[in-house]
C-alpha positions in Angstrom: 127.8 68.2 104.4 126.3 71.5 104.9 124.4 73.4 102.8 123.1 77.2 102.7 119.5 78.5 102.5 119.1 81.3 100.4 116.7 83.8 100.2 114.1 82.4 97.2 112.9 84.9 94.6 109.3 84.6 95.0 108.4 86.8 91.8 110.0 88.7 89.2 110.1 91.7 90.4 111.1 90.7 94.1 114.5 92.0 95.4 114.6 91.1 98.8 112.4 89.6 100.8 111.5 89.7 104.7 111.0 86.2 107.1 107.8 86.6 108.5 107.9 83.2 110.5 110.6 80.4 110.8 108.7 76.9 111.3 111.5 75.1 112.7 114.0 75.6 114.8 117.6 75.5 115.5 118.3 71.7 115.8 114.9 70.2 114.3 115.0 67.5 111.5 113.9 69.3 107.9 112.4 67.0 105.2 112.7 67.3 101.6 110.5 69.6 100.3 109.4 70.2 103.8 108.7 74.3 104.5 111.2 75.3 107.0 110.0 79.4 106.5 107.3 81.5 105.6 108.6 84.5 103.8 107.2 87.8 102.3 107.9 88.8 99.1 106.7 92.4 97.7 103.0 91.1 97.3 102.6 87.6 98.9 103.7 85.3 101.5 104.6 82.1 100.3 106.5 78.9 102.1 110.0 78.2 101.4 110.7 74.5 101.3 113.9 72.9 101.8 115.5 70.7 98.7 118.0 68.5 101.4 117.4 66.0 104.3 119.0 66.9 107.5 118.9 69.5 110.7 118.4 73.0 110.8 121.9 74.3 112.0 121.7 78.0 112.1 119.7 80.8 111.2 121.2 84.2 109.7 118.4 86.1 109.1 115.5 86.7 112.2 111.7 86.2 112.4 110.9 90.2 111.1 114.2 90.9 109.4 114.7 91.3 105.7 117.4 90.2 103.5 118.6 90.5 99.5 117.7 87.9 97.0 120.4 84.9 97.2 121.4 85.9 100.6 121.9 82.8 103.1 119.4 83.4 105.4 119.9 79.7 106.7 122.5 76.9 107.1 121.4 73.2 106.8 123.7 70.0 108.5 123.4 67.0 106.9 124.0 65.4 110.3 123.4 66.6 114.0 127.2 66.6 114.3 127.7 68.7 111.7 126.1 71.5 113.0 129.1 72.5 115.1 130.8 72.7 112.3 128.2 76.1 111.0 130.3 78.5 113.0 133.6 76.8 111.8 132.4 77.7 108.1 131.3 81.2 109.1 134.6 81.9 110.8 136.5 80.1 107.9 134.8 82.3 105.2 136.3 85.7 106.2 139.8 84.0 106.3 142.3 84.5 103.5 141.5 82.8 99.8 144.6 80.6 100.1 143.2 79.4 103.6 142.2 75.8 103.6 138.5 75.6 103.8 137.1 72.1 103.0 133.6 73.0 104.4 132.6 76.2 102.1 134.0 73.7 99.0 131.2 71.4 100.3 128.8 74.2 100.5 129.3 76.1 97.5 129.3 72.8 95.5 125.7 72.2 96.9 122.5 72.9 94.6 120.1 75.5 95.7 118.1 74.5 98.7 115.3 76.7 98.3 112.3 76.5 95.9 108.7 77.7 96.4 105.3 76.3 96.4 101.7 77.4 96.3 100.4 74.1 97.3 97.6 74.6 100.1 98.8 76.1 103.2 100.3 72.7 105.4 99.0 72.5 109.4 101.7 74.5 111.5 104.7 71.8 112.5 103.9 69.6 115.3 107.5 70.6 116.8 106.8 74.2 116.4 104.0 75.9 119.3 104.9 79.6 118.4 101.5 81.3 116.9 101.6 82.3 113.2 99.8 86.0 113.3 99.8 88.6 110.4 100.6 92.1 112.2 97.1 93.1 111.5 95.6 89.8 112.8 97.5 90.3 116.0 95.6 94.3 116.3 92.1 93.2 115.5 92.8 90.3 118.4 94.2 92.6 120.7 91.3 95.0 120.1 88.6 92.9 120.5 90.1 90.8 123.7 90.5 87.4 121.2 92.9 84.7 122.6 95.0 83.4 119.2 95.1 80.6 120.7 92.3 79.8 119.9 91.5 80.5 116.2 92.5 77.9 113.7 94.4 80.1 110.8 93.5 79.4 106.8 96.9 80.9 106.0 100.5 79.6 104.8 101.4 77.1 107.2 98.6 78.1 109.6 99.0 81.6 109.7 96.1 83.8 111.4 95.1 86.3 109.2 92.6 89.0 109.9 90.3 87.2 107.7 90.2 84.6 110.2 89.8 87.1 113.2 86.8 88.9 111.8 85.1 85.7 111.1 85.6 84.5 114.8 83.7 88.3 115.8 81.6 87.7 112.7 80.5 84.2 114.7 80.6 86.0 118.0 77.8 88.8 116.7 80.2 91.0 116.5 80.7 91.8 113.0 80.1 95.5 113.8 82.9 95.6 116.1 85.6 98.6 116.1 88.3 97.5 113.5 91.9 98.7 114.3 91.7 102.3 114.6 94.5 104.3 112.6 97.2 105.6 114.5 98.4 109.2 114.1 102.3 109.3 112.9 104.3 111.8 114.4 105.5 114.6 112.0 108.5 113.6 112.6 108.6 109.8 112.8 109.4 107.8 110.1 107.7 104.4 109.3 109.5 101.8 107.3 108.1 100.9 104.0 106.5 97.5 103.8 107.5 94.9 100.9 104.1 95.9 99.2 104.8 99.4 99.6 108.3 99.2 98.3 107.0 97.2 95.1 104.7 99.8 94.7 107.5 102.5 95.0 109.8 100.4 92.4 107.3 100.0 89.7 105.3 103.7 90.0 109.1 105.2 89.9 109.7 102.6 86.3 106.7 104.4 85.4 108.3 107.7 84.8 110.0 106.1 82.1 107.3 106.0 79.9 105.7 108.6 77.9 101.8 108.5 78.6 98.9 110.7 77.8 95.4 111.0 78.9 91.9 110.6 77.4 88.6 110.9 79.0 84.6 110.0 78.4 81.7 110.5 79.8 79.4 107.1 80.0 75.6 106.7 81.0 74.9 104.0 83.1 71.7 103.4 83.4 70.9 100.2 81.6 74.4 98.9 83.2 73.1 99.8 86.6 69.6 98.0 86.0 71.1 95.0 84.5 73.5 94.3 87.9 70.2 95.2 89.7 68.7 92.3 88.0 71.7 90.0 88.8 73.2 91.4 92.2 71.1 88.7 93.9 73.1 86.2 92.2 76.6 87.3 93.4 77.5 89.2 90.7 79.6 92.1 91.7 79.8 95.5 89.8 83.9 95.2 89.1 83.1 91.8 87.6 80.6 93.3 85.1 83.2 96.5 84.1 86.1 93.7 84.0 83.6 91.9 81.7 82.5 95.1 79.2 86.4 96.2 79.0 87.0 92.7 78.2 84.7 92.4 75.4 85.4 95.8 74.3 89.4 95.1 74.1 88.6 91.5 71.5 87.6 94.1 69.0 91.0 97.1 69.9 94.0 94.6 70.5 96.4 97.6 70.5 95.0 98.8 73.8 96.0 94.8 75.0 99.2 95.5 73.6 102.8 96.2 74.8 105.8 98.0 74.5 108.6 96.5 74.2 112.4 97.1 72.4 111.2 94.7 69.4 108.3 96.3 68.7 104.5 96.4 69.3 103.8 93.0 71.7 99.8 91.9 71.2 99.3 89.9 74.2 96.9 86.8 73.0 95.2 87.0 76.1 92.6 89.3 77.6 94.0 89.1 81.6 92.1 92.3 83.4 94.3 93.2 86.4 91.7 95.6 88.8 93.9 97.7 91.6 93.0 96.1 95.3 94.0 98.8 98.3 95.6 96.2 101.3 94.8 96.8 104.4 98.5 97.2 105.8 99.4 99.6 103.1 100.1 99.3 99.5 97.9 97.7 96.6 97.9 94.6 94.5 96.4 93.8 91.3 94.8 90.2 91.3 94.1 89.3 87.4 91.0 87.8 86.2 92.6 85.5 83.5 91.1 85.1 79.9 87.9 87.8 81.4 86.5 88.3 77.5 85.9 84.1 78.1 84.1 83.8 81.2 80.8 83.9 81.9 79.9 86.9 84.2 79.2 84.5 87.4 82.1 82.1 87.0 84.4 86.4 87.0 82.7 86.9 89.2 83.2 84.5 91.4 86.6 83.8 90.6 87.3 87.8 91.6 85.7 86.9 95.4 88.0 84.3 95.5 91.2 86.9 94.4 89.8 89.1 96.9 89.3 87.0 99.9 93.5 85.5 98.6 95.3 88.9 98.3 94.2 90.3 101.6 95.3 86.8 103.2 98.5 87.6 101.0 98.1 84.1 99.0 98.5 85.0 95.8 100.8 83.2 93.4 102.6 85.9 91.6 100.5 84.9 88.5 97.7 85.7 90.0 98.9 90.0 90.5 101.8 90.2 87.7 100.0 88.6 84.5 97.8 91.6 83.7 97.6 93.0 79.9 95.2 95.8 80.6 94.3 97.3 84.1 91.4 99.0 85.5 91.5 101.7 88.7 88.4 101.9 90.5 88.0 104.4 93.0 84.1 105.0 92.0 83.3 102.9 95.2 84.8 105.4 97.4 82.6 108.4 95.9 85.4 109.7 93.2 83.9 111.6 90.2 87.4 111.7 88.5 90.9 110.7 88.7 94.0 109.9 86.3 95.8 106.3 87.2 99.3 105.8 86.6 100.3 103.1 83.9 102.1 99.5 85.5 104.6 98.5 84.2 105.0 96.2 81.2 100.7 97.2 79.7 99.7 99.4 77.2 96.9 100.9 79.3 94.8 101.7 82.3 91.4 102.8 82.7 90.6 104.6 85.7 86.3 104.4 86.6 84.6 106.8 88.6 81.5 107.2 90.2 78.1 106.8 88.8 75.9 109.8 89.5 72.7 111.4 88.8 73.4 114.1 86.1 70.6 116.7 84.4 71.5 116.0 80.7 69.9 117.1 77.2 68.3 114.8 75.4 68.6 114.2 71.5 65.3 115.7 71.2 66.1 119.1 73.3 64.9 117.8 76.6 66.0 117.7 80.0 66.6 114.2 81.5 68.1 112.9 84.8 70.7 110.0 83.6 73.2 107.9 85.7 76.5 108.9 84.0 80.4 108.2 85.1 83.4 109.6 84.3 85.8 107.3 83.0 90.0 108.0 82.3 92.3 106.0 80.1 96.1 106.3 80.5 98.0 105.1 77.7 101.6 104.4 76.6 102.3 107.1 73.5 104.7 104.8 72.1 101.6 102.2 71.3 98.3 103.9 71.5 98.0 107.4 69.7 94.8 109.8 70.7 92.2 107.9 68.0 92.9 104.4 69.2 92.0 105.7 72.8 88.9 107.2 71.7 87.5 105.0 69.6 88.1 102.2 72.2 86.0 104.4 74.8 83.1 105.2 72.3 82.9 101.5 72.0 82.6 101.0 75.6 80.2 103.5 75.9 78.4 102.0 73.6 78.6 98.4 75.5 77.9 99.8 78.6 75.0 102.2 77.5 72.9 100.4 75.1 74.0 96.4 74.9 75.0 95.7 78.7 72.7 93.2 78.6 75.1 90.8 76.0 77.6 90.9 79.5 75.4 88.0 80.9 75.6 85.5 77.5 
């Protein structure tokens, strides 16, 4: 019997889907539930794992290549002589519908061969000795003069990421050395989108869909940015701490946690906080800190490290980047005073954060004062939040942030 291999759908949102690495080849054994291919969806690489027992007989789609969701990218032989028979079925299939073909009735009869895991990344194939390198891994190794060869990968099926890479200079004292330097484009080349870009594309253009509108706030900071003073040492990151105060802030406005959708009003009964990550090789994701209003502010923390260190490796499950209810934009980091974020699909909000800066204020009492303050942005659907629900969830916030920061830590 032979069976096709289909290209999996790896998220919700994936359409097609490229084959970063086959880890067999033509002619080796597969096991059930054995990962025969590693294979990038629009935010993630995750293994595809075959459902049948038998021999890899013929691969469609190339290491590199792309193909549709439910494509055969694959063909499976139940037996070693069977695989002959492949390019009889191939041949067969383009014939005439009243053409005898007992080997497609075998195939299409067959279950789909294909599921998808996010079990820990197996040890690359004994049969297999081709190296498993992202594209970016392979630059920073090229750049630095490191052999592959010898770095053990922590990705899907012992792929080398450039995690992996910039820990072997980080071991080598060379944590300061040159990264990959970017490349001027042509003006009039053309570089092809990749599957993170593409998602990206397909749910900013779904965007356009929805009316939104725009309200901003000015925020002090100062006892925020004494508090994470206090707690830096203890690996308590300054996203975690704004993931915590919109969290907290969002248990008493649930319509800002809410959704459109052609029912009615949706209010989500979790607090998921999606924060925008920029990848390295183009694109962003949004890893999700799950349940955020419930955690403690070192277990977000340290579960947002751990989403970090994951996305950039590209080993998210798509839980872990789709499950969002309310999303934050942070490009304070990078010195922004102000910016307006465009609203994901499928939330009610997003709040774009900008930098904290020294600011000459008046005080209540008709003083001048220097103050940390931060513009802040929220971008909401119209068809959920109207202009009062927006503002009073940013006084709140201010409020959090400015006088009771220190009730993020309990």
């Amino acid at each position: 019997m032979i069976y096709e291999v289909t290209m999996p759908a790896l998220s919700s949102t994936m359409t097609e889907g490229k084959i970063v690495s086959w880890c067999k080849k033509v002619g080796d054994k597969v096991e059930i539930g054995e990962t025969i291919a590693i294979v990038e969806s629009d935010k993630a690489d995750m293994d595809a794992e075959c459902f049948h027992e038998g021999y890899l007989g013929l691969i469609v789609v190339p290491e590199g290549a792309t193909a549709p969701v439910g494509a055969v990218i694959a063909y499976i032989a139940e037996t070693e002589a069977e695989i002959e028979q492949i390019k009889d079925h191939i041949k067969s299939s383009s014939q005439p519908a009243n053409t005898p073909q007992p080997v497609v009735q075998q195939v299409n009869s067959a279950i789909p061969e294909v599921v998808t895991s996010r079990r820990p990344a197996p040890p690359a194939p004994a049969k297999s000795d081709r190296l498993i390198a992202s594209p970016r891994a392979k630059r920073l190794a090229q750049e630095n003069g490191i052999d592959l060869r010898q770095i053990k990968g922590t990705g899907p099926n012992g792929r080398i990421t450039a995690a992996d890479i910039e820990n072997r200079l980080a071991s080598n004292g060379k944590s300061n050395a040159k990264t990959v330097p970017v490349t001027p484009v042509a003006t009039a080349s053309t570089q092809a989108l990749t599957g993170l870009q593409q998602a990206v594309v397909r749910n900013m253009n779904a965007s356009l869909t929805v009316p939104t509108f725009q309200v901003g706030y000015t925020i002090t900071t100062n006892d925020l940015d004494n508090l994470y003073k206090q707690i830096k040492a203890k690996g308590v990151t300054m996203t975690a701490l704004l993931a915590k105060a919109v969290a907290m802030t969002l248990t008493k406005h649930p319509l800002i946690n809410a959704v459109f959708s052609e029912q009615g009003i949706k209010y989500n009964r979790d607090i998921n906080i999606a924060v925008a990550v920029a990848m390295d090789d183009g694109g962003l994701i949004t890893p999700v800190l799950k349940n955020a209003d419930q955690m403690d502010i070192y277990t977000l923390s340290r579960t947002w490290k751990s989403l970090v260190e994951r996305a950039r490796s590209k080993q998210l499950s798509p839980e872990e980047y789709s499950t969002g209810t309310f999303t934050i934009s942070n490009l304070g980091m990078f010195g922004v005073d102000r910016f307006t974020a465009i609203l994901p699909p499928n939330t009610g909000a997003i709040l774009a954060v900008g930098a904290s800066r020294p600011t000459v204020v008046a005080t209540p009492e008709g003083a001048i004062a220097v103050k940390n303050q931060m513009q802040v942005n929220l971008t909401a659907d119209h068809r959920v939040i109207y202009g009062a629900h927006a503002a009073q969830f940013l006084q709140d916030l201010a409020k959090l942030i400015e006088q009771e920061s220190q009730s993020l830590t309990l």
